[in-house]
C-alpha positions in Angstrom: 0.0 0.0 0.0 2.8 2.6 0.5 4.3 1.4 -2.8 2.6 4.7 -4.4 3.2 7.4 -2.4 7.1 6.1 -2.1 7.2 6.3 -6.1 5.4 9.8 -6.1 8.0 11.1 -3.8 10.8 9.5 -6.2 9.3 11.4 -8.7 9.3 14.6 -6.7 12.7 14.6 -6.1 13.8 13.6 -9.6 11.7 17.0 -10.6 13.6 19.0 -8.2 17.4 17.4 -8.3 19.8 19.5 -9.2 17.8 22.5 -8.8 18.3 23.8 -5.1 14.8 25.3 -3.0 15.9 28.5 -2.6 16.4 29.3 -6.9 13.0 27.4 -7.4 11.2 30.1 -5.3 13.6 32.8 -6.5 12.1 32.8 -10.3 9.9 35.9 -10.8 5.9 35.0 -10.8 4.4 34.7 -14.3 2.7 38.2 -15.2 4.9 39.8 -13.2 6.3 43.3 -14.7 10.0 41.3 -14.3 9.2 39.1 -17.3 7.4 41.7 -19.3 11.0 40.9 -21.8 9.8 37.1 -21.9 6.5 37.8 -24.4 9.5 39.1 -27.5 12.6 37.4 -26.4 13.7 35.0 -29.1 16.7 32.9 -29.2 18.5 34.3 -32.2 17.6 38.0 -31.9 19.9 40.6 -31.7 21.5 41.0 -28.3 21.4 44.3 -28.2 17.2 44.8 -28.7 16.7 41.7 -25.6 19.0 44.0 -23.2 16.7 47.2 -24.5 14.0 45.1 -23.3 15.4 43.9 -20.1 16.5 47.2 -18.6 12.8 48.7 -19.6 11.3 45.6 -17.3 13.4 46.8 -14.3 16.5 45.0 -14.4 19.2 46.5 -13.6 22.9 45.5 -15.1 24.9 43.3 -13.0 28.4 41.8 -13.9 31.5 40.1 -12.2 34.2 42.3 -11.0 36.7 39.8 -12.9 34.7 40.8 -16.4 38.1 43.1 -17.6 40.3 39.5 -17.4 37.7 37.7 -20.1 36.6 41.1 -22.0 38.6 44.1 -21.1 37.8 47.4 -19.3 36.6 49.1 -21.8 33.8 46.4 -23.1 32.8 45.7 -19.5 32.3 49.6 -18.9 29.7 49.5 -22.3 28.4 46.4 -20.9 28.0 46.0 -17.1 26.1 43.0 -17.0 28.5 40.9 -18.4 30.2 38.2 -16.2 32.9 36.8 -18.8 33.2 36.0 -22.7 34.9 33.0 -24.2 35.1 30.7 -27.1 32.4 33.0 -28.7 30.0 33.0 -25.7 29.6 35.7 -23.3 27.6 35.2 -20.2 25.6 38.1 -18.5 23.7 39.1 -15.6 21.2 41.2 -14.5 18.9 41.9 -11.2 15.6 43.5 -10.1 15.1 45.7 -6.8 11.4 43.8 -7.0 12.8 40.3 -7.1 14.8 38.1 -5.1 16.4 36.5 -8.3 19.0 36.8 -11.1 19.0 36.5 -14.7 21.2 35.3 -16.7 22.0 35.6 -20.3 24.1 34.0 -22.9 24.5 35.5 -26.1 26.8 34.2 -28.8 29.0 36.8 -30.3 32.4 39.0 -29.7 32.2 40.8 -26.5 33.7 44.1 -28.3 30.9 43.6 -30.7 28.5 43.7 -28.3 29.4 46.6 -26.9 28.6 48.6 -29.3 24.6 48.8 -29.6 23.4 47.8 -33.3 26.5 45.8 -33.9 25.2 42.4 -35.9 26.0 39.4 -35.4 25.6 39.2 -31.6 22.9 36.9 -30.9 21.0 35.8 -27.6 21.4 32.2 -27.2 19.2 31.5 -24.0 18.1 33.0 -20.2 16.8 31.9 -17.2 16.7 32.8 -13.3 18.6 32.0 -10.3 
């Protein structure tokens, strides 16, 4: 008889592995004005319009102190939400004073390239929250 609830606990926690408590609760309610971006973002669209639409949502640039040893000073002072670029990839964050959460960015593309707004061929690759 306890067979079942056993195997919908396994299940459960084969949902949730990997994934700490604290970052499930952390992602920003749907409809919330923090994922107004989500309803245009498209994997492939210029990096440069996606950030345009995250800062308008409230978030608010947020990258590593270490970003100058990945991208230099000057890209990380166009770009403050960038973490680190390599092999093509740079990684980005961002935060909102609503939320208890981060988002983070990939987009695939020269950091120096993405510095400077309109630049093609800097592409978002993918987000999500921590």
């Amino acid at each position: 008889m306890r067979a079942r609830p056993l195997l919908a606990l396994a299940g459960l926690l084969v949902m949730t592995s990997g994934v700490p408590a604290a970052a499930q609760d952390r992602e920003p309610a749907h409809g919330s004005p923090a994922r107004g971006f989500e309803a245009k973002a498209r994997k492939g669209m210029a990096y440069a319009q996606f950030r345009k639409q995250v800062l308008a949502a409230g978030w608010q640039a947020e990258g590593s102190e270490d970003c100058a040893e990945s991208a230099g000073a000057q890209t990380c002072k166009a770009l403050p939400e960038l973490d680190r670029c390599a092999d093509g990839t740079c990684l980005m964050s961002f935060t909102h004073p609503d939320e208890d959460a981060v988002l983070r960015v990939a987009a695939k593309g020269s950091a120096a390239a993405a510095a400077k707004p309109g630049t093609p061929g800097v592409a978002l690759d993918d987000w999500g929250f921590e």
